[in-house]
C-alpha positions as CSV (number, residue, x, y, z in Angstrom):
1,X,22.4,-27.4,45.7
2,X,20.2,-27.1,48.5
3,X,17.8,-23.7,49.4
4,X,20.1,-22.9,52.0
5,X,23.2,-22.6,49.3
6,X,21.3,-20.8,47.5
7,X,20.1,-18.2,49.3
8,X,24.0,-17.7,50.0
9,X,24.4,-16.8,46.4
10,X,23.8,-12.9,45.5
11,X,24.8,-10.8,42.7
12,X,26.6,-7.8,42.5
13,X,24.6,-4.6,43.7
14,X,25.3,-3.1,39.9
15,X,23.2,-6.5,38.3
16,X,20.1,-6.0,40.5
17,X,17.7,-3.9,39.0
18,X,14.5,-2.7,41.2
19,X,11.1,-3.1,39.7
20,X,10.3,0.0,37.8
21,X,13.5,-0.6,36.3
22,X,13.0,-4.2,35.0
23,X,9.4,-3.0,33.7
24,X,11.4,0.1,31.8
25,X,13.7,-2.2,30.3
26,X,11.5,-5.0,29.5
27,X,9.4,-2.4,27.6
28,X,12.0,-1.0,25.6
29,X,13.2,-4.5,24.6
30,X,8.9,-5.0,23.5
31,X,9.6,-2.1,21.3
32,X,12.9,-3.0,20.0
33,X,11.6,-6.0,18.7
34,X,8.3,-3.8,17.1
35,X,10.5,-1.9,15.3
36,X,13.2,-4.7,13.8
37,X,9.5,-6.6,13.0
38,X,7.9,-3.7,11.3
39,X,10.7,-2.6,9.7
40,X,11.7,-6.0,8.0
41,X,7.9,-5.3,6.5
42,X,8.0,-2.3,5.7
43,X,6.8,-2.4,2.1
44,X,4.0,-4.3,3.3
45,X,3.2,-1.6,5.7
46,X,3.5,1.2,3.2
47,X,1.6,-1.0,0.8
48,X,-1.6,-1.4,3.1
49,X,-1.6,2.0,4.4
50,X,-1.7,3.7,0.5
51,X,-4.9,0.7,0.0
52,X,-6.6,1.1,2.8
53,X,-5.9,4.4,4.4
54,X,-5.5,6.6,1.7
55,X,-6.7,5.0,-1.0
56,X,-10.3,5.6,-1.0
57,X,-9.9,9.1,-0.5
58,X,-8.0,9.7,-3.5
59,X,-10.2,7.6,-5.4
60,X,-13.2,10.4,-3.9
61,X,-10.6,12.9,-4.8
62,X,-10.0,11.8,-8.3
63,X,-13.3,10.5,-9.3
64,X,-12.7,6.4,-9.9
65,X,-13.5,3.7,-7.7
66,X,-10.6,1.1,-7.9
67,X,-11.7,-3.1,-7.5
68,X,-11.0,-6.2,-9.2
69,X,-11.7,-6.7,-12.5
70,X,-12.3,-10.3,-13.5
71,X,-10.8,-11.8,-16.6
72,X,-11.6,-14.7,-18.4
73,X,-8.0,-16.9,-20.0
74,X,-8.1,-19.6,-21.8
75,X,-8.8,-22.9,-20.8
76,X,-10.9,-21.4,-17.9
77,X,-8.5,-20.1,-16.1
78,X,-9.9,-17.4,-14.2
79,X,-8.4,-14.1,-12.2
80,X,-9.0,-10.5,-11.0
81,X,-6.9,-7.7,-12.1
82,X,-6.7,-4.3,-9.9
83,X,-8.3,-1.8,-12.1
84,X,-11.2,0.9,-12.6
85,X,-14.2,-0.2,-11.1
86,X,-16.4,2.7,-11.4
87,X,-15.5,6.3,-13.1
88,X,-17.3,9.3,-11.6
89,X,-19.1,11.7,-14.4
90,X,-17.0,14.4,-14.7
91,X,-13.9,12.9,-12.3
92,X,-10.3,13.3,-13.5
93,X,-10.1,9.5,-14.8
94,X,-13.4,10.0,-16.6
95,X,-12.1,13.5,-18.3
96,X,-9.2,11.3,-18.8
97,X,-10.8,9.1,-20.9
98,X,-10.6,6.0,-18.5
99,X,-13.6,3.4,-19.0
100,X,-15.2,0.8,-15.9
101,X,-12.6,-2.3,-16.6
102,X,-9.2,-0.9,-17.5
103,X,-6.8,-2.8,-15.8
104,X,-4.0,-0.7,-14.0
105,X,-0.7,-1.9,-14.9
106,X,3.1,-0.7,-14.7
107,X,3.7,-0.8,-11.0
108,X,5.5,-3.9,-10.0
109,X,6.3,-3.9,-6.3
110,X,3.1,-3.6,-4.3
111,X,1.4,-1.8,-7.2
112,X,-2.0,-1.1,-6.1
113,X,0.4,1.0,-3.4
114,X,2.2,2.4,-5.7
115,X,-0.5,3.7,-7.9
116,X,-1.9,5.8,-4.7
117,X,1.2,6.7,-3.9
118,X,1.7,8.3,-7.3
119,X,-1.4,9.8,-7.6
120,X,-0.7,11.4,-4.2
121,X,2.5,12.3,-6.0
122,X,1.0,14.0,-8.7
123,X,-1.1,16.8,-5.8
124,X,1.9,18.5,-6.2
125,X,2.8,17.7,-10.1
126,X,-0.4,18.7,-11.7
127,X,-0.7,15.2,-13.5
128,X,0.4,11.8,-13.5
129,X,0.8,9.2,-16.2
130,X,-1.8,6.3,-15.7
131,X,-0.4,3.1,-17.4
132,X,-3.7,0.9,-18.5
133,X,-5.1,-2.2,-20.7
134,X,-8.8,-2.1,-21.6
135,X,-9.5,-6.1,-19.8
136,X,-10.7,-7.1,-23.2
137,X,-7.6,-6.6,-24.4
138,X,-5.7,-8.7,-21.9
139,X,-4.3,-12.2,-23.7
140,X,-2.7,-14.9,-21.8
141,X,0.0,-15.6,-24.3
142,X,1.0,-12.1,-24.8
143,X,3.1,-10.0,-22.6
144,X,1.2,-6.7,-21.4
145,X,1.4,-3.9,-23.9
146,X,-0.2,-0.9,-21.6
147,X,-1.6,2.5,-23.1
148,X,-0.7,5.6,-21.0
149,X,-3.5,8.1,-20.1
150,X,-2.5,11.5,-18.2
151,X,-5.2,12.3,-15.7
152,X,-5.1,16.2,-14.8
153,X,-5.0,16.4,-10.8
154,X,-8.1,18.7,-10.0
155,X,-7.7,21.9,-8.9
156,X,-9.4,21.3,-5.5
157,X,-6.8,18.7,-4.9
158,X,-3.6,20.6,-6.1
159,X,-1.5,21.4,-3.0
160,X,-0.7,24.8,-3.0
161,X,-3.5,26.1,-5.3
């Protein structure tokens, strides 16, 4: 076809769109496509936000200081566990009996997410069961045989206290 066949060739006044329109509906399609990719992550995006957003201020709130604890397997094999860092004096994990080095276990899916998101659960319960393993007590053959300690929510924390 040649430019001047072209030019011939229009479409019908109801498929032309004027500017602002296109930019309106090529900005609804960006966000479309935000959503279906966020959503498709969403446990990801749960996940992150109860680590890094929320995390450290129910660790201030709760009196522990979560990180990863290294263990030692056999044959070398080295790895680090999520667990209790650091327990504040007088904290809810420390009146709880928690120690520096108890591995967190007992939340499968994104559990370091999980864990926040039960402890800020428990604001409203009072407590909330803490599923642990001393890392010394961690062996590679064995499967996992966690303790349970109830840590008291303070009462500063409590919602509606």
């Amino acid at each position: 076809m040649n430019n001047a066949r072209l030019s011939q060739i229009s479409l019908p006044r109801s498929a032309t769109f004027s500017w602002p329109r296109w930019l309106v509906l090529s900005g609804l399609i960006f966000l479309l496509i935000g959503f279906v990719a966020v959503g498709s992550q969403w446990q990801q995006v749960q996940g992150w936000y109860w680590v890094h957003v929320a995390g450290p201020t129910l660790e201030k709130e709760f009196g522990f200081r979560g990180g990863l604890i290294p263990w030692q397997g056999p044959n070398g094999i080295t790895r680090q566990l999520f667990g209790i860092a650091e327990v504040v004096p007088g904290g809810a994990f420390q009146k709880a009996g928690f120690q520096p080095n108890d591995v967190i276990a007992g939340w499968f899916w994104g559990f370091r997410g999980e864990f926040y998101s039960a402890l800020a659960e428990a604001r409203e319960t009072g407590t909330v069961e803490v599923p642990y393993v001393p890392v010394q007590d961690i062996r590679f053959e064995e499967p996992l045989r966690p303790k349970v300690r109830v840590v008291e929510v303070p009462a500063h924390v409590r919602l509606g206290a």
